[in-house]
C-alpha positions in Angstrom: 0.0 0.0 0.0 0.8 3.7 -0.5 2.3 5.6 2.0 0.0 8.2 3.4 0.7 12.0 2.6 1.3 14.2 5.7 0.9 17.5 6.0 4.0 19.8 5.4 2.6 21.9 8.9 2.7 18.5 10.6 6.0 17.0 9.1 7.1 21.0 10.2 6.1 20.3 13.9 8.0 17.6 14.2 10.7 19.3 15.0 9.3 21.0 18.2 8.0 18.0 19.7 11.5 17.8 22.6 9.9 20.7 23.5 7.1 19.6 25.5 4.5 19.2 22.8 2.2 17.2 23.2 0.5 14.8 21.1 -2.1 12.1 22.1 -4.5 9.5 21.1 -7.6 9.2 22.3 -10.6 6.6 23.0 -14.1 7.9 23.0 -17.8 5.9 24.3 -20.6 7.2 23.2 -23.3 8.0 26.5 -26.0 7.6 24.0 -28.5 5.2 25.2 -29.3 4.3 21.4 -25.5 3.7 21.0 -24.2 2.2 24.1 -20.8 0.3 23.4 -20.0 2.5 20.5 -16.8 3.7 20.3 -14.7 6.0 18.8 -10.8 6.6 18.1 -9.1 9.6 17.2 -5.8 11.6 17.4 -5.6 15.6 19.1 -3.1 17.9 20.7 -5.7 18.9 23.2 -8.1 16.5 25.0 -10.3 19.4 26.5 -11.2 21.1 23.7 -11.6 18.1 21.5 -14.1 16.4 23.5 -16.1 19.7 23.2 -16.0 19.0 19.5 -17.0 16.0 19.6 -20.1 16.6 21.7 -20.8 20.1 20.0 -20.1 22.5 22.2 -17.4 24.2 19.9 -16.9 24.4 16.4 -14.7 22.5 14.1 -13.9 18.8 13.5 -15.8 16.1 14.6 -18.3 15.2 12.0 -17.7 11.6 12.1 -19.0 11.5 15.8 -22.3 13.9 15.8 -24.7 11.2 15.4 -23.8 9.3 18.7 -23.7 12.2 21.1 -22.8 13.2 23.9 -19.4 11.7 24.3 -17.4 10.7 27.1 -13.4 10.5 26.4 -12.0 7.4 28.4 -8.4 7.6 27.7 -6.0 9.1 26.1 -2.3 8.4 25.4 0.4 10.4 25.4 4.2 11.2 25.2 4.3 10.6 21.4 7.7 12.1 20.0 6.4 13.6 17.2 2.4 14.1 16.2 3.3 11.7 13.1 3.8 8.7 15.5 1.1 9.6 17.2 -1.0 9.8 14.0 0.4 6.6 13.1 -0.4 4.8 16.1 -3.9 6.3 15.9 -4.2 4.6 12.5 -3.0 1.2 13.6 -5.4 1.2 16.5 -8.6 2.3 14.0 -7.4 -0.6 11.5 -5.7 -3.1 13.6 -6.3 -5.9 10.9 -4.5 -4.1 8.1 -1.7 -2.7 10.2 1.4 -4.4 9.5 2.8 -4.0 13.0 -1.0 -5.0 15.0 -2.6 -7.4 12.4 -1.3 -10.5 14.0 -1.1 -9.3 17.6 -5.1 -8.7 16.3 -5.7 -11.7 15.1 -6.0 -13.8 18.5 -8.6 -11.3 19.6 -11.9 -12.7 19.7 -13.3 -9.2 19.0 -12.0 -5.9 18.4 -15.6 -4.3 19.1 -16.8 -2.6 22.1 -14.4 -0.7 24.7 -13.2 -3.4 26.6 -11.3 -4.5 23.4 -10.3 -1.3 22.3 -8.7 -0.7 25.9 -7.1 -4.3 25.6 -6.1 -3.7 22.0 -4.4 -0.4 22.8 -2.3 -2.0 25.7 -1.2 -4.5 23.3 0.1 -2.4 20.8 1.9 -0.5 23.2 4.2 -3.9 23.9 4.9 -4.3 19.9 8.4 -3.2 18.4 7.3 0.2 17.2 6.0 1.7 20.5 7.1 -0.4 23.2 10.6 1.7 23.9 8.6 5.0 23.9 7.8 7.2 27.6 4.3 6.9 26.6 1.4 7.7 30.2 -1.8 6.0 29.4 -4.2 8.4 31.2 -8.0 7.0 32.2 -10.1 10.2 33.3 -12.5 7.8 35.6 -11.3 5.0 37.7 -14.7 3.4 36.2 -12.9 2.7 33.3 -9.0 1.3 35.2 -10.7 -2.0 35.7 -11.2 -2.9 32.1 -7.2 -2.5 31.9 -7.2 -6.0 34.3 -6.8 -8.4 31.2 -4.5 -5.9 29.8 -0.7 -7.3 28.7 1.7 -6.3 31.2 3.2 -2.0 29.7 7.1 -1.9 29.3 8.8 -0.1 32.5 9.6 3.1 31.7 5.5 3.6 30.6 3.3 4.7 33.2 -1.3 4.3 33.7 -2.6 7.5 35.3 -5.9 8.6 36.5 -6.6 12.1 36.7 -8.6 15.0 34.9 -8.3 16.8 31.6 -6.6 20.0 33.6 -4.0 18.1 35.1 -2.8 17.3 31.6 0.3 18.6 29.9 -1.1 21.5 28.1 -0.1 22.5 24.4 -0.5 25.8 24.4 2.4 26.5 21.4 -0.2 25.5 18.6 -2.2 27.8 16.8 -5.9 27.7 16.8 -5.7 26.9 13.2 -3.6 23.6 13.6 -6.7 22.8 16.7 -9.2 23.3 14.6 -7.7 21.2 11.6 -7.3 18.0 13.5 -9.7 16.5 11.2 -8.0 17.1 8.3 -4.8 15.0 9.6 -6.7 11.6 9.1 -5.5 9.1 6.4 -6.9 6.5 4.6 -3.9 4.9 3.4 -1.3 2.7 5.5 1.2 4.6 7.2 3.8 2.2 7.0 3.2 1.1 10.4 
């Protein structure tokens, strides 16, 4: 497959990211009673104002998500070097099956449906050869959600599980509103070589 096309503004913030920037994946549920279990993955540079995208609040971005609303974010994942390997680890998660570096990892779950496997799915990939030497902090925002992370593999040392708010995140206040509001745009549909 083709390698996806990155934005020259992304590729450009690459070389910023030693300086605190910080880039994240994230795992939505949907709080919808007509859509309980669904589930959504994406990548931002700002949990806070993302969620309020998501669920309408603010402009911008979020499209894909409108119908199941309101939204609850149950995770993110973060210490990415760059927002590329962020991105790239976002699209392995979305399309674990096609992934070359998840598909066979993948293949001995019996689903990848629902949150429970998304969590487990997620915790896996974070043991595999192109993530697993990285200072990544899987962050829950409710200890509701820690005990689906029981069946979990075992995280390399040096990464750490937190539980704690959106505010007591690393901010990212370097961007510009235009490279917030774009998040959207950053999605690929080809395989990023990962």
């Amino acid at each position: 497959m083709e390698e996806a096309e990155i934005p020259e503004t992304l590729i450009a913030e690459e070389e910023e990211a030693e300086g605190g920037r910080f880039f994240a994946c994230y795992l939505l549920t949907s709080r919808s009673p007509s859509y309980k279990g669904h589930t959504y993955i994406g990548f931002t540079v700002n949990p806070r104002r993302r969620i309020r995208q998501h669920n309408g609040e603010i402009a911008q971005g979020a499209w894909r998500t409108k119908r199941k609303r309101p939204w609850e974010m149950v995770l993110c994942i973060y210490g990415f070097p760059t927002n590329v390997s962020a991105l790239q680890f976002e699209w392995a998660w979305q399309h674990p099956t096609v992934s070359k570096a998840v598909r066979q990892a993948a293949a001995s779950f019996k689903s990848l449906r629902g949150l429970v496997s998304k969590i487990k799915l997620a915790y896996t990939m974070l043991t595999l050869p192109p993530w697993q030497s990285l200072n990544i902090t899987v962050n829950f925002f409710s200890t509701q959600y820690t005990k689906h992370s029981a069946g979990c593999p075992r995280l390399p040392e040096q990464m750490k599980v937190k539980v704690c708010s959106m505010d007591e995140l690393p901010s990212c206040t370097k961007l510009s509103d235009e490279l917030l509001e774009n998040e959207d745009e950053w999605r690929h549909e080809g395989e990023m070589n990962i």
